[in-house]
N, CA, C, O and CB atoms as a CASP TS submission, in Angstrom:
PFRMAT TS
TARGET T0000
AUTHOR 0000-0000-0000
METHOD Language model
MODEL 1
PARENT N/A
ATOM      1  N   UNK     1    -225.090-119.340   9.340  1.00  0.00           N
ATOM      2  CA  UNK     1    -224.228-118.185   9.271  1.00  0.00           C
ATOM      3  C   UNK     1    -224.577-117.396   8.010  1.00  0.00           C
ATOM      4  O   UNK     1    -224.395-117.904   6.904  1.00  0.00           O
ATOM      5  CB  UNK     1    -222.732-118.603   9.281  1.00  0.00           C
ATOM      6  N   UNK     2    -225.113-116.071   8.163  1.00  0.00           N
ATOM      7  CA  UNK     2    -225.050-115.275   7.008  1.00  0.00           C
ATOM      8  C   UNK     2    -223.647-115.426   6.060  1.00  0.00           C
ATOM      9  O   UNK     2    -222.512-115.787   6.371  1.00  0.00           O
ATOM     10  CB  UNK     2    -225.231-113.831   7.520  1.00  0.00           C
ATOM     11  N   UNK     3    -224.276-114.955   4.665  1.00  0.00           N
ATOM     12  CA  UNK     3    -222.965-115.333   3.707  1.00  0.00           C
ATOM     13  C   UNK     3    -221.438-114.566   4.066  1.00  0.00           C
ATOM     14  O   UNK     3    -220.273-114.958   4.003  1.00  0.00           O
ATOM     15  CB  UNK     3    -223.394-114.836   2.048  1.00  0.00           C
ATOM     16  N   UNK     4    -222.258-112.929   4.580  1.00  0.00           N
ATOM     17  CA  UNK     4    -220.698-111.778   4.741  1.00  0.00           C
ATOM     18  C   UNK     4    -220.425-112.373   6.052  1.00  0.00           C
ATOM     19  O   UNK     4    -219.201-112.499   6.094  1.00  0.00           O
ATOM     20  CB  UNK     4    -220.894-109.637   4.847  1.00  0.00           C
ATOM     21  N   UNK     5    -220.936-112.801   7.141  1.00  0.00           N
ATOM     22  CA  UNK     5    -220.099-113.664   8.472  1.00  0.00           C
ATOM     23  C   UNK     5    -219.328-114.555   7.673  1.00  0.00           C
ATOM     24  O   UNK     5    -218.137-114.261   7.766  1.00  0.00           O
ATOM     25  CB  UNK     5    -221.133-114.659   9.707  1.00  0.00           C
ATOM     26  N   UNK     6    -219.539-115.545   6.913  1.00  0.00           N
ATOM     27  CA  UNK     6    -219.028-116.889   6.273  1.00  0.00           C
ATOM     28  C   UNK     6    -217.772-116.227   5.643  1.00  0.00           C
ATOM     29  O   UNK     6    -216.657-116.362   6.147  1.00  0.00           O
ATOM     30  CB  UNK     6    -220.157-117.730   5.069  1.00  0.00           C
ATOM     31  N   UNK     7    -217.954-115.662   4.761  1.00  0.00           N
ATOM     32  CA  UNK     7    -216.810-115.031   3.935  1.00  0.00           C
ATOM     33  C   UNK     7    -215.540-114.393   4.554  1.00  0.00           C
ATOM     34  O   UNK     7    -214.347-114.539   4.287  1.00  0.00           O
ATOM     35  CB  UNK     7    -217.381-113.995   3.173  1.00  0.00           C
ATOM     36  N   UNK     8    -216.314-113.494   5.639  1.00  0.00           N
ATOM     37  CA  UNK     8    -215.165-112.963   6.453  1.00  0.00           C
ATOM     38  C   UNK     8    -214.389-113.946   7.324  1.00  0.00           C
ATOM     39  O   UNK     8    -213.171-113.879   7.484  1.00  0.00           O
ATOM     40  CB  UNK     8    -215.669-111.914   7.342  1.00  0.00           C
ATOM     41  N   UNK     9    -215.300-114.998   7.954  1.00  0.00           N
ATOM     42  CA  UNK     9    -215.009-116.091   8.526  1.00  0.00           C
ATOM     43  C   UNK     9    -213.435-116.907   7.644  1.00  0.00           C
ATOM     44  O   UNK     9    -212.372-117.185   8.199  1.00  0.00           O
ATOM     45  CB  UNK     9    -216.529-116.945   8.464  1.00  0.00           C
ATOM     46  N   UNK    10    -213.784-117.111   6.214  1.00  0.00           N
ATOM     47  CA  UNK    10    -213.174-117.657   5.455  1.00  0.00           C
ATOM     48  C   UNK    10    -211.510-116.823   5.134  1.00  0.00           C
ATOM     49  O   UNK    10    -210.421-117.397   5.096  1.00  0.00           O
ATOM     50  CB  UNK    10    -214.198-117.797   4.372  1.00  0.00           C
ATOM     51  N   UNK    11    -211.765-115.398   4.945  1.00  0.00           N
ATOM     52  CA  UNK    11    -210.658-115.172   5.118  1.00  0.00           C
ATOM     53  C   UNK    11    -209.693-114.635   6.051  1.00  0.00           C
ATOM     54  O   UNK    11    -208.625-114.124   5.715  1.00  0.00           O
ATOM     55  CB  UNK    11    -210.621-114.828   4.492  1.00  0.00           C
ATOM     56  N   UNK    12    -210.081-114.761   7.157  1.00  0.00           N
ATOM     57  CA  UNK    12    -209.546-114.867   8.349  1.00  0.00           C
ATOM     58  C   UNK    12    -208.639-116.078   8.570  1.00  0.00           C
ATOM     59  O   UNK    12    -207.493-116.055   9.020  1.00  0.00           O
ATOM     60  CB  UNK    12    -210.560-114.835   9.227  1.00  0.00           C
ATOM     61  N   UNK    13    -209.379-117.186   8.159  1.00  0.00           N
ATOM     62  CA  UNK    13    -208.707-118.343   8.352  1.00  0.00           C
ATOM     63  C   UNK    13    -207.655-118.357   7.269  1.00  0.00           C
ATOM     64  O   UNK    13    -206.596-118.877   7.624  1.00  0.00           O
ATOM     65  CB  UNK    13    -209.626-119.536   8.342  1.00  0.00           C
ATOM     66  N   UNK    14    -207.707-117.853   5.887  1.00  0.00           N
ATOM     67  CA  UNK    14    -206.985-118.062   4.815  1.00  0.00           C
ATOM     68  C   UNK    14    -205.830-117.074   5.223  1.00  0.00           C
ATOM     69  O   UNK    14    -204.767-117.363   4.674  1.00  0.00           O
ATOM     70  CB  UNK    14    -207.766-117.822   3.428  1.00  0.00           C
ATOM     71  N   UNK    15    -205.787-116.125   5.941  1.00  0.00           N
ATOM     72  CA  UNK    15    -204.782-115.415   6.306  1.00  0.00           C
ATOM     73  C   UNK    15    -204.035-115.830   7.764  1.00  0.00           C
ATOM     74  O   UNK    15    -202.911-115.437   8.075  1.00  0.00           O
ATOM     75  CB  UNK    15    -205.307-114.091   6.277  1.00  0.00           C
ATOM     76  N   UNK    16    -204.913-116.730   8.618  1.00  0.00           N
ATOM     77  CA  UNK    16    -204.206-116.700   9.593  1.00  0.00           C
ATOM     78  C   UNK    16    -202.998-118.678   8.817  1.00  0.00           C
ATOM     79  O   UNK    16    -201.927-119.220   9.090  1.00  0.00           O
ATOM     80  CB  UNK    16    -205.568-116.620  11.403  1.00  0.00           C
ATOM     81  N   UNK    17    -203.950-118.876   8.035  1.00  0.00           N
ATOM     82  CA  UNK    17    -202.952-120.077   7.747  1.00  0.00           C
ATOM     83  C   UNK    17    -202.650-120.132   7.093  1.00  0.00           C
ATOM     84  O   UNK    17    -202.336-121.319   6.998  1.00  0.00           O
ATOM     85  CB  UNK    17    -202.997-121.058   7.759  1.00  0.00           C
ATOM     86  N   UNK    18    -202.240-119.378   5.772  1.00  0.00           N
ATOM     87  CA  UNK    18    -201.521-118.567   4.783  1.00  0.00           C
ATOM     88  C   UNK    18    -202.082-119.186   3.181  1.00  0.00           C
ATOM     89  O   UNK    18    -201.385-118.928   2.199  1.00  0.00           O
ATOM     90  CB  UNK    18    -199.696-118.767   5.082  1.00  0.00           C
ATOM     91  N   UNK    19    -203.269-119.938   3.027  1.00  0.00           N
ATOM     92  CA  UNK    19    -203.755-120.331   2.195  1.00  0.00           C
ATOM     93  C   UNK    19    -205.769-120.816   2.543  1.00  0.00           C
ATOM     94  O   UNK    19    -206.228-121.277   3.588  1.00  0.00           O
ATOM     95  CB  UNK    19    -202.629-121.367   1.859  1.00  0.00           C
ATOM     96  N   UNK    20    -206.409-120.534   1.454  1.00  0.00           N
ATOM     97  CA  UNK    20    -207.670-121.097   1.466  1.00  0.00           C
ATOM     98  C   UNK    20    -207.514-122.325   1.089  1.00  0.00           C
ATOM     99  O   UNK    20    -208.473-123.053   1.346  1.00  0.00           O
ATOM    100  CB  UNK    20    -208.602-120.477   0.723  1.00  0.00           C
ATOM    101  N   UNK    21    -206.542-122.851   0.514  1.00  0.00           N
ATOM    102  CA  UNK    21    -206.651-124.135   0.563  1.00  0.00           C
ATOM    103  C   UNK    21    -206.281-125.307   2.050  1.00  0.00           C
ATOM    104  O   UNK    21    -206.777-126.421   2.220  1.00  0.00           O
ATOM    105  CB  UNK    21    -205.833-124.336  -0.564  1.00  0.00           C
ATOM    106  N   UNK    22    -205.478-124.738   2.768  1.00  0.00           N
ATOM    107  CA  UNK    22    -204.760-125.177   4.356  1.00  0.00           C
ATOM    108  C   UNK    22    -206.260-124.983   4.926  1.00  0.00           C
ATOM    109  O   UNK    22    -206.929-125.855   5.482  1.00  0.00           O
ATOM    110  CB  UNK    22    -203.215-123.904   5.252  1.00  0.00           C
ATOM    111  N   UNK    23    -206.620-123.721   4.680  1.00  0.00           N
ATOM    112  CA  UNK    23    -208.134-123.337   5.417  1.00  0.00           C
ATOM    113  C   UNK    23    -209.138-124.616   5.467  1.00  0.00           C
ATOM    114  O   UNK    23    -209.561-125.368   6.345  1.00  0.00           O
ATOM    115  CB  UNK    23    -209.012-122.040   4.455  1.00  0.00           C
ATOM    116  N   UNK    24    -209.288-124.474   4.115  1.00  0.00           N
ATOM    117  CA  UNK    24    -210.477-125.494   3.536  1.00  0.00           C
ATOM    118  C   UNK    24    -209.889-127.459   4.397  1.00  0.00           C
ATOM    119  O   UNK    24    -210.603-128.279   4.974  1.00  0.00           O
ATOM    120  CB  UNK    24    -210.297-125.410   1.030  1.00  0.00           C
ATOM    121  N   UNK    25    -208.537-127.507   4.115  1.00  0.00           N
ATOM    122  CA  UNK    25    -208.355-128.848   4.529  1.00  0.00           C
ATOM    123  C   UNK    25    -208.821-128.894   5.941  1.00  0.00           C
ATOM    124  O   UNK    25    -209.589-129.801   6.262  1.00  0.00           O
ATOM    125  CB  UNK    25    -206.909-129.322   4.370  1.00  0.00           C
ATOM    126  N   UNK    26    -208.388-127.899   6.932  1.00  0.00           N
ATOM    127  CA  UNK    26    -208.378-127.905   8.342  1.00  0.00           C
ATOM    128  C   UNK    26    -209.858-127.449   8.311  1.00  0.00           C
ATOM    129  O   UNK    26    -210.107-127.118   9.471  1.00  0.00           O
ATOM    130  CB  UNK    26    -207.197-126.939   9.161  1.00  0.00           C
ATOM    131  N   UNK    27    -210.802-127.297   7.657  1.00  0.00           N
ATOM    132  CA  UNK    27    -211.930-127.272   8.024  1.00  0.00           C
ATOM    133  C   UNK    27    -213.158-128.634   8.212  1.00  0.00           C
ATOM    134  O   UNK    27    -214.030-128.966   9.015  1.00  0.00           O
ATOM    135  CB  UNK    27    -212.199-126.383   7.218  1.00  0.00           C
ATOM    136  N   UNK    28    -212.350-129.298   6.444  1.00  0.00           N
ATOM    137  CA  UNK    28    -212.735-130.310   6.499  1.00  0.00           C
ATOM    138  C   UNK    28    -212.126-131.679   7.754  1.00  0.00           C
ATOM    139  O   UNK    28    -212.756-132.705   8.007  1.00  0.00           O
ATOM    140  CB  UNK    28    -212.586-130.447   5.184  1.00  0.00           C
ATOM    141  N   UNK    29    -211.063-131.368   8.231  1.00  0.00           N
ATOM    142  CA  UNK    29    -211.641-132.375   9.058  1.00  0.00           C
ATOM    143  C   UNK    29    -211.727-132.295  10.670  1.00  0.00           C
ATOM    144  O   UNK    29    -211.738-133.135  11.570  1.00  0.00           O
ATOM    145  CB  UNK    29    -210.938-133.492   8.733  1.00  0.00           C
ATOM    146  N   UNK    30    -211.796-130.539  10.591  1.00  0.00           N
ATOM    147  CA  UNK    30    -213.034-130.389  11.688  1.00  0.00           C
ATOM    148  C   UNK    30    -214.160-131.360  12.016  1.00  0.00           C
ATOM    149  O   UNK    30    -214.533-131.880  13.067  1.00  0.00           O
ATOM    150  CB  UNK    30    -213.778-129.296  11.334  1.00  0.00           C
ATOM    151  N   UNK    31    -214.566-131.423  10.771  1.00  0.00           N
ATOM    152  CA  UNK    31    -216.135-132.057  10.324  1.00  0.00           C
ATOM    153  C   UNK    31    -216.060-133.457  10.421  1.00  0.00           C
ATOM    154  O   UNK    31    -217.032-134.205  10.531  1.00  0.00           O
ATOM    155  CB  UNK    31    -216.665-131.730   8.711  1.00  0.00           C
ATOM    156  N   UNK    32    -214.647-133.855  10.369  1.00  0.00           N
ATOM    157  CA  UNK    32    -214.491-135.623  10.490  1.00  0.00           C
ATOM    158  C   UNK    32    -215.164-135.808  11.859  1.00  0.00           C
ATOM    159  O   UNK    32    -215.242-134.965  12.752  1.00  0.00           O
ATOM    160  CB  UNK    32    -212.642-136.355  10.528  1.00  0.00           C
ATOM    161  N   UNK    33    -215.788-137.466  11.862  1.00  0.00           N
ATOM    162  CA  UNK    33    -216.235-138.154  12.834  1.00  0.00           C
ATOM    163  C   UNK    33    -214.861-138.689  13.533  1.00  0.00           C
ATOM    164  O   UNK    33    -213.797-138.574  12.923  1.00  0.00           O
ATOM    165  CB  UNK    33    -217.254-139.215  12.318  1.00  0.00           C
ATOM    166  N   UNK    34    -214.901-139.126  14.497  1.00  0.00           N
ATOM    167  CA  UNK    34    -213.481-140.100  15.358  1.00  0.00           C
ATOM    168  C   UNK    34    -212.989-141.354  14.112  1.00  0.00           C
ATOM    169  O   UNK    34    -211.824-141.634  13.830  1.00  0.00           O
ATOM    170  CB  UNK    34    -214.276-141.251  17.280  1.00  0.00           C
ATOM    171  N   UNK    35    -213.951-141.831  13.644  1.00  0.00           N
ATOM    172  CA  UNK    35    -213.798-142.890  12.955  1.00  0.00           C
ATOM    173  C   UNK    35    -213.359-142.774  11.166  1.00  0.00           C
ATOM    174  O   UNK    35    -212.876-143.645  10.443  1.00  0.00           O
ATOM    175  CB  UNK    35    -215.099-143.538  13.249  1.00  0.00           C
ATOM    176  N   UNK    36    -213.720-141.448  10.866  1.00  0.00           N
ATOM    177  CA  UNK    36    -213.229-141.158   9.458  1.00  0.00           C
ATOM    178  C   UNK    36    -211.672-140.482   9.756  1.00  0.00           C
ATOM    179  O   UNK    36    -210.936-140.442   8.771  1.00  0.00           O
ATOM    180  CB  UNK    36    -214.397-139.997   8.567  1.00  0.00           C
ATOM    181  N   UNK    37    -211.362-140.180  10.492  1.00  0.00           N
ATOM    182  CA  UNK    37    -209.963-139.520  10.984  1.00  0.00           C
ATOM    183  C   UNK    37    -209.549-140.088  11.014  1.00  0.00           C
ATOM    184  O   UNK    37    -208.605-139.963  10.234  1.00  0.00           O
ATOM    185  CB  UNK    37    -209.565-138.932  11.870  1.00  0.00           C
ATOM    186  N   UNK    38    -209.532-141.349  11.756  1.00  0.00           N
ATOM    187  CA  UNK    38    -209.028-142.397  11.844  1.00  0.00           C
ATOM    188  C   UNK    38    -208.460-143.265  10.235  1.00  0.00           C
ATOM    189  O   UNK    38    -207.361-143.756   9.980  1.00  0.00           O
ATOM    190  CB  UNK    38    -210.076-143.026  12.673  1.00  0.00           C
ATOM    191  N   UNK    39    -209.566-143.191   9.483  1.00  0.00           N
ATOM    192  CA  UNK    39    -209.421-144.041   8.298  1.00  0.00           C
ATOM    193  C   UNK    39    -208.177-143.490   7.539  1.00  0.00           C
ATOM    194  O   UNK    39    -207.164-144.065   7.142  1.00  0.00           O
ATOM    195  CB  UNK    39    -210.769-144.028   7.372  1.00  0.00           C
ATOM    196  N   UNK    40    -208.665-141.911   7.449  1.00  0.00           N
ATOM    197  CA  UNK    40    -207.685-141.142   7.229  1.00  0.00           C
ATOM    198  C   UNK    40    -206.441-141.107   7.314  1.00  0.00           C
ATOM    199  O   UNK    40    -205.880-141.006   6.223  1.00  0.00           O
ATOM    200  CB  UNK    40    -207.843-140.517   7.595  1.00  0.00           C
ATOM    201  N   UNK    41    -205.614-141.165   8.437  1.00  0.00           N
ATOM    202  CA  UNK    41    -204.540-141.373   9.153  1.00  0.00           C
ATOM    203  C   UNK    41    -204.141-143.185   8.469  1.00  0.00           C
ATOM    204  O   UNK    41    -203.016-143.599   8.191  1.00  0.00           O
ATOM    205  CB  UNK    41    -204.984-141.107  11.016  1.00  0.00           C
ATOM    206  N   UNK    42    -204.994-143.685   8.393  1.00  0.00           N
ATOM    207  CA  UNK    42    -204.518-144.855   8.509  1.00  0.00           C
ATOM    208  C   UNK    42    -204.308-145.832   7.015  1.00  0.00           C
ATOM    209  O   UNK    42    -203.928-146.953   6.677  1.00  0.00           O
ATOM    210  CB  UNK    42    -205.445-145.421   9.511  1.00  0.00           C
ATOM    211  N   UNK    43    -204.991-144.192   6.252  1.00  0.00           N
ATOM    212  CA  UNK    43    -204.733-144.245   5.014  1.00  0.00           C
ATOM    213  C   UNK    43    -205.943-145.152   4.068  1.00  0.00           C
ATOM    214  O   UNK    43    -205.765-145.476   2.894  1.00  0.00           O
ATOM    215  CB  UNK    43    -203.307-144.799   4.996  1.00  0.00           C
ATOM    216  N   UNK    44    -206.808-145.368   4.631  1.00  0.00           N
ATOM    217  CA  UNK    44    -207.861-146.342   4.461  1.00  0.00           C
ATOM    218  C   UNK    44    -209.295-145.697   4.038  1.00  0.00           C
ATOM    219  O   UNK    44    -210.253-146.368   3.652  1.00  0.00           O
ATOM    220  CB  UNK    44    -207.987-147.126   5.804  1.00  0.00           C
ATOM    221  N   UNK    45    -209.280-144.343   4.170  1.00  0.00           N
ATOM    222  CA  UNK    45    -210.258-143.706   3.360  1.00  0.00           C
ATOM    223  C   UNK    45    -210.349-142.550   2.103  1.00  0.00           C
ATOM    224  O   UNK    45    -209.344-141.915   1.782  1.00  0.00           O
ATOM    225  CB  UNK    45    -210.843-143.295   4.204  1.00  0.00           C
ATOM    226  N   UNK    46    -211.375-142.392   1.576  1.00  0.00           N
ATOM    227  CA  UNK    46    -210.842-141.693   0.765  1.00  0.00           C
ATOM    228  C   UNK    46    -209.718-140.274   1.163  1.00  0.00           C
ATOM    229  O   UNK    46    -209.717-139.846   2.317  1.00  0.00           O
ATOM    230  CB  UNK    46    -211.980-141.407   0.106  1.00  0.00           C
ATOM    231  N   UNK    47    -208.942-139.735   0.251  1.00  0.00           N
ATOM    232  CA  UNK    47    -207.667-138.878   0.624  1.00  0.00           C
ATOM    233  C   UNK    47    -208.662-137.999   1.006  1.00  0.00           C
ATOM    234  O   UNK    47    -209.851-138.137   0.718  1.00  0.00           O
ATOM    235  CB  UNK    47    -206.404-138.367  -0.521  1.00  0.00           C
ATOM    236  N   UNK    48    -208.042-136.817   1.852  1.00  0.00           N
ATOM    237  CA  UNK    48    -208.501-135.827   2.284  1.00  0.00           C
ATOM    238  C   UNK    48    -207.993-134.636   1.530  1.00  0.00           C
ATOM    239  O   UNK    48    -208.694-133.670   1.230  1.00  0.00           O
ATOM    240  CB  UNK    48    -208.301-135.834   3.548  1.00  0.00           C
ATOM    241  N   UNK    49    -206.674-134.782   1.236  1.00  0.00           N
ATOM    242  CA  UNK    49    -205.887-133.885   0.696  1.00  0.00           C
ATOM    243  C   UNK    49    -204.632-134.532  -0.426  1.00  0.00           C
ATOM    244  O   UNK    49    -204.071-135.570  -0.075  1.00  0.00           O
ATOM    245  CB  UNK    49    -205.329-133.145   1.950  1.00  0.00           C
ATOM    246  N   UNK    50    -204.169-133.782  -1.967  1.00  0.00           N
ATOM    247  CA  UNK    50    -203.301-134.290  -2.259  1.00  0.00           C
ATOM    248  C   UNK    50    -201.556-133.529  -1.941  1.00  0.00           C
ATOM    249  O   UNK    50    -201.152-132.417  -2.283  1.00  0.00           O
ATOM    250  CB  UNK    50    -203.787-134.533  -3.498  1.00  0.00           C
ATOM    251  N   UNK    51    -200.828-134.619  -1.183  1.00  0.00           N
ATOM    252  CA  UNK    51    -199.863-133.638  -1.202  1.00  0.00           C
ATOM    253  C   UNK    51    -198.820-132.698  -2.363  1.00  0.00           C
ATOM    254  O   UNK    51    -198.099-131.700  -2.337  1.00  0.00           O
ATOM    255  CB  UNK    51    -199.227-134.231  -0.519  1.00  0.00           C
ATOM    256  N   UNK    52    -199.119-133.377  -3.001  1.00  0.00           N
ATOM    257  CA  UNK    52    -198.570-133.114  -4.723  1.00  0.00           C
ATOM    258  C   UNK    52    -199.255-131.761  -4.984  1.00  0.00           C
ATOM    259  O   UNK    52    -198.545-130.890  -5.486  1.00  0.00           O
ATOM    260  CB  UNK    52    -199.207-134.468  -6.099  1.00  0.00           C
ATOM    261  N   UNK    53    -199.919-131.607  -4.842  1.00  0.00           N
ATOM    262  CA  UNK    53    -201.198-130.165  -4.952  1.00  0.00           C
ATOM    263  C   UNK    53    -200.650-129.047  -3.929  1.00  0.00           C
ATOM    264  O   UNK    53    -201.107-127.908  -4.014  1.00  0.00           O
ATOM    265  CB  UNK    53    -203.153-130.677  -4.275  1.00  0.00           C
ATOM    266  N   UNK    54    -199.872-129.297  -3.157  1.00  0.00           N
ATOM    267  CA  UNK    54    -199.635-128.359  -2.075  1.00  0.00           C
ATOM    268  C   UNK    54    -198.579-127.739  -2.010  1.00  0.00           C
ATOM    269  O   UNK    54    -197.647-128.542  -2.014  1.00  0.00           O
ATOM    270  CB  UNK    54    -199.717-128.818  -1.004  1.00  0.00           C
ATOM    271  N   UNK    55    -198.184-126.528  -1.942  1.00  0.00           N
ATOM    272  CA  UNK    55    -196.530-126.325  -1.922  1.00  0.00           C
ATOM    273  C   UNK    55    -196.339-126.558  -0.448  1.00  0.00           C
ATOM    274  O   UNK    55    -197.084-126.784   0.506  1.00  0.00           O
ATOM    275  CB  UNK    55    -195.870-124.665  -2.460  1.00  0.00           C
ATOM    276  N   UNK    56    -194.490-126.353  -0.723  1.00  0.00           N
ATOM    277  CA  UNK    56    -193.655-126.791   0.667  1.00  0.00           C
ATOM    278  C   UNK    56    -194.406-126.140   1.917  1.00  0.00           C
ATOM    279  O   UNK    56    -194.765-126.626   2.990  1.00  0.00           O
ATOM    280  CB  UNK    56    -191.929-126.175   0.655  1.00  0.00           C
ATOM    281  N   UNK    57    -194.492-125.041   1.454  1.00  0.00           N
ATOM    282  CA  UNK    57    -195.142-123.756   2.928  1.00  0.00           C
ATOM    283  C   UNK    57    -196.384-124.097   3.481  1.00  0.00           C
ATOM    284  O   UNK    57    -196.665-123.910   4.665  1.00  0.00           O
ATOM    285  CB  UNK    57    -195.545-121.985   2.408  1.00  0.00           C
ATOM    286  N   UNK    58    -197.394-124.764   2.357  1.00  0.00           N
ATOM    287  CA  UNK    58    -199.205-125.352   2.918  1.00  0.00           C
ATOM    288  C   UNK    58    -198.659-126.530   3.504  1.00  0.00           C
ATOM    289  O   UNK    58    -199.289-127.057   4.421  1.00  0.00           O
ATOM    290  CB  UNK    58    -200.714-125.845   1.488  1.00  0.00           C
ATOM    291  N   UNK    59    -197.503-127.060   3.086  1.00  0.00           N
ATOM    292  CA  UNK    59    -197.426-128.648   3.592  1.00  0.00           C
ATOM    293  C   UNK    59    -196.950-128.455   5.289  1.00  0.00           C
ATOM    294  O   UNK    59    -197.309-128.979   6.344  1.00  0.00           O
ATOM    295  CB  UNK    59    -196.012-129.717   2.513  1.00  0.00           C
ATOM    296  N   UNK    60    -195.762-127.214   4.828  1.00  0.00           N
ATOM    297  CA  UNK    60    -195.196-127.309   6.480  1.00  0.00           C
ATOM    298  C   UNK    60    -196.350-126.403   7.632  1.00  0.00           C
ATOM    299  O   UNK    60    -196.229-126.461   8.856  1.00  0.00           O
ATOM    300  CB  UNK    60    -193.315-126.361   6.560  1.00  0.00           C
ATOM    301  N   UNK    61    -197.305-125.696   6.996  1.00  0.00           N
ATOM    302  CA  UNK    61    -198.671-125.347   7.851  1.00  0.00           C
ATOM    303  C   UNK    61    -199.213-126.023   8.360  1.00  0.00           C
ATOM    304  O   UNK    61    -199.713-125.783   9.459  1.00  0.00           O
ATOM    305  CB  UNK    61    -199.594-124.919   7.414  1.00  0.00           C
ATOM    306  N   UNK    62    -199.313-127.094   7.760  1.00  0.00           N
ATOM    307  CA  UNK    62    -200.540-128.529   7.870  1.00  0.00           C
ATOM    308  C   UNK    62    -199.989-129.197   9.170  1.00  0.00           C
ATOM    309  O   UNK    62    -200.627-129.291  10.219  1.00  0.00           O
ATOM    310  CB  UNK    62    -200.491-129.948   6.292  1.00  0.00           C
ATOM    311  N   UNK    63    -198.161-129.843   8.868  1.00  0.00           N
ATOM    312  CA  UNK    63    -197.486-130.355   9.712  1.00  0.00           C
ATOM    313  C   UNK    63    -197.682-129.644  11.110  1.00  0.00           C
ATOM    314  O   UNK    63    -198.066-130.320  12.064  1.00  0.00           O
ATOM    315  CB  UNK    63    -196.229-130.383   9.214  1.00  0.00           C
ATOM    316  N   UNK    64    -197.462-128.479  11.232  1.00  0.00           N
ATOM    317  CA  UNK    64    -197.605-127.532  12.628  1.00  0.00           C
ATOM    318  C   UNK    64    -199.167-127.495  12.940  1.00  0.00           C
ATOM    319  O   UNK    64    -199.395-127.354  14.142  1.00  0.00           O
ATOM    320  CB  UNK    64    -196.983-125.768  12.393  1.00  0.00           C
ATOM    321  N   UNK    65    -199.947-127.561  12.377  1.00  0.00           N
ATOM    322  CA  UNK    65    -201.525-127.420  12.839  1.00  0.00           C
ATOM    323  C   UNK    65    -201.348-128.618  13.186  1.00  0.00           C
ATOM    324  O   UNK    65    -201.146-128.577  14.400  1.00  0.00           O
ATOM    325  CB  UNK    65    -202.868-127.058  11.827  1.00  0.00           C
ATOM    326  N   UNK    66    -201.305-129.682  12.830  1.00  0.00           N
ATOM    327  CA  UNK    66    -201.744-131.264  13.179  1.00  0.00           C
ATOM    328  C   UNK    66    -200.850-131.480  14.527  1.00  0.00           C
ATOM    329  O   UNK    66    -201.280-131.905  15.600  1.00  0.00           O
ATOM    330  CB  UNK    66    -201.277-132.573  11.770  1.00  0.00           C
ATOM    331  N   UNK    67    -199.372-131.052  14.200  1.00  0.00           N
ATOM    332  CA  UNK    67    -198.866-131.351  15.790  1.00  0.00           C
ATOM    333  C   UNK    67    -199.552-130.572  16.527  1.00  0.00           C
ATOM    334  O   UNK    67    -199.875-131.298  17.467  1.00  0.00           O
ATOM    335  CB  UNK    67    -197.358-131.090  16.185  1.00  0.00           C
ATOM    336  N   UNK    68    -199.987-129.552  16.709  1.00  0.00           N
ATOM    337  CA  UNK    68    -200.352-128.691  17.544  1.00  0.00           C
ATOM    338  C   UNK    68    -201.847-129.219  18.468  1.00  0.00           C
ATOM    339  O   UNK    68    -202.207-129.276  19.644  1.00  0.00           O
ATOM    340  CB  UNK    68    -200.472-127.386  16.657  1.00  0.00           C
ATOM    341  N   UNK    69    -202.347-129.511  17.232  1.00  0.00           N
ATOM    342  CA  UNK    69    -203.648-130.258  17.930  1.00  0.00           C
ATOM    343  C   UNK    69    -203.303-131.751  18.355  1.00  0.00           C
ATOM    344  O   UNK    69    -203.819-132.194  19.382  1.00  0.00           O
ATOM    345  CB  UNK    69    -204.995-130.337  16.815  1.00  0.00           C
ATOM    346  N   UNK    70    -202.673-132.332  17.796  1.00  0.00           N
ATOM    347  CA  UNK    70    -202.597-133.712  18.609  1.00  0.00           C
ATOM    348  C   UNK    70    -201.987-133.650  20.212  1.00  0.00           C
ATOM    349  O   UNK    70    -202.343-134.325  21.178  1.00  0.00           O
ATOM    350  CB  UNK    70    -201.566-134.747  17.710  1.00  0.00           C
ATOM    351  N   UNK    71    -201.177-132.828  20.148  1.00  0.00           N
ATOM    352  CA  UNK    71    -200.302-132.211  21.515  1.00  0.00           C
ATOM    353  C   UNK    71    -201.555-131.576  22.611  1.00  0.00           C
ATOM    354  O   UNK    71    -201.534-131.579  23.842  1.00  0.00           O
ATOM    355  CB  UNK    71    -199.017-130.647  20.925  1.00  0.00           C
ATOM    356  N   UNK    72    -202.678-131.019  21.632  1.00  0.00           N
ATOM    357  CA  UNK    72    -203.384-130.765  22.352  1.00  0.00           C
ATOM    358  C   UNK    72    -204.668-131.609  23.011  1.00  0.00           C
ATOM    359  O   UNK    72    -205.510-131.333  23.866  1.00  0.00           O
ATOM    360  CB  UNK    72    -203.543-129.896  21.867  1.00  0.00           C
ATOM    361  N   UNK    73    -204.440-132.576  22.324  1.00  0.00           N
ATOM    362  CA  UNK    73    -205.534-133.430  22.024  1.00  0.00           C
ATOM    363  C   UNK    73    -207.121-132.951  21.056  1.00  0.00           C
ATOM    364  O   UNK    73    -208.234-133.474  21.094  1.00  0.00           O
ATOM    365  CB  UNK    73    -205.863-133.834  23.474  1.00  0.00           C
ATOM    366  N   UNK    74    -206.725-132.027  20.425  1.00  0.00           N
ATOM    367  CA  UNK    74    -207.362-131.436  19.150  1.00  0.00           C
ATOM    368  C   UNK    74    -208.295-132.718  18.516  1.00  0.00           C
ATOM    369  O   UNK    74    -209.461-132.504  18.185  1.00  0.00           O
ATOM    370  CB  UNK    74    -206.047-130.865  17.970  1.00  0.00           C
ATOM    371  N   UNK    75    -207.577-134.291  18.355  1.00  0.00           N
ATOM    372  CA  UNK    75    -208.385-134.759  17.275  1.00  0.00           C
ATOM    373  C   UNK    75    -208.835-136.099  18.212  1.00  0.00           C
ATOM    374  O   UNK    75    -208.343-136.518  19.259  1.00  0.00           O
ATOM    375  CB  UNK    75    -207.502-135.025  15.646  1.00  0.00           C
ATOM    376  N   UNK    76    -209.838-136.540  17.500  1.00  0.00           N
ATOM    377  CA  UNK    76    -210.596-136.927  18.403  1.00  0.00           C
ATOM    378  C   UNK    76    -210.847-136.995  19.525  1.00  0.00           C
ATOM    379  O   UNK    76    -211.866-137.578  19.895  1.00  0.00           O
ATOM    380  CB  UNK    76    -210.674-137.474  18.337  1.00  0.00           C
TER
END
């Protein structure tokens, strides 16, 4: 991807999920395998994200993206 696709790419997402940081998390675990998601969830790999780092509003983003995709079957 050229850099101005990437960038625009980037804040698209930072606006549709009201932070580059929500962006950046939900990107990274796009990129997860079945088996690091897993670890994840199960608390067994390294953190993905700190919640302490996040305000209430990135936290309750996160909560609605994750139901949304599990409902959808989004992750793995």
């Amino acid at each position: 991807m050229t850099p101005t696709i990437d960038r625009r790419l980037r804040e698209v997402e930072s606006r549709r999920f009201g932070s580059e940081r929500v962006a950046a998390i939900l990107r990274r675990v796009d990129t997860l395998s079945d088996q690091e998601l897993r670890k994840q969830i199960n608390g067994n790999g390294p953190e993905l994200f700190d919640p302490g780092l996040l305000t209430d509003a990135e936290l309750a983003t996160l909560i609605v993206e994750f139901e949304a995709r599990a409902n959808l079957g989004g992750f793995g």
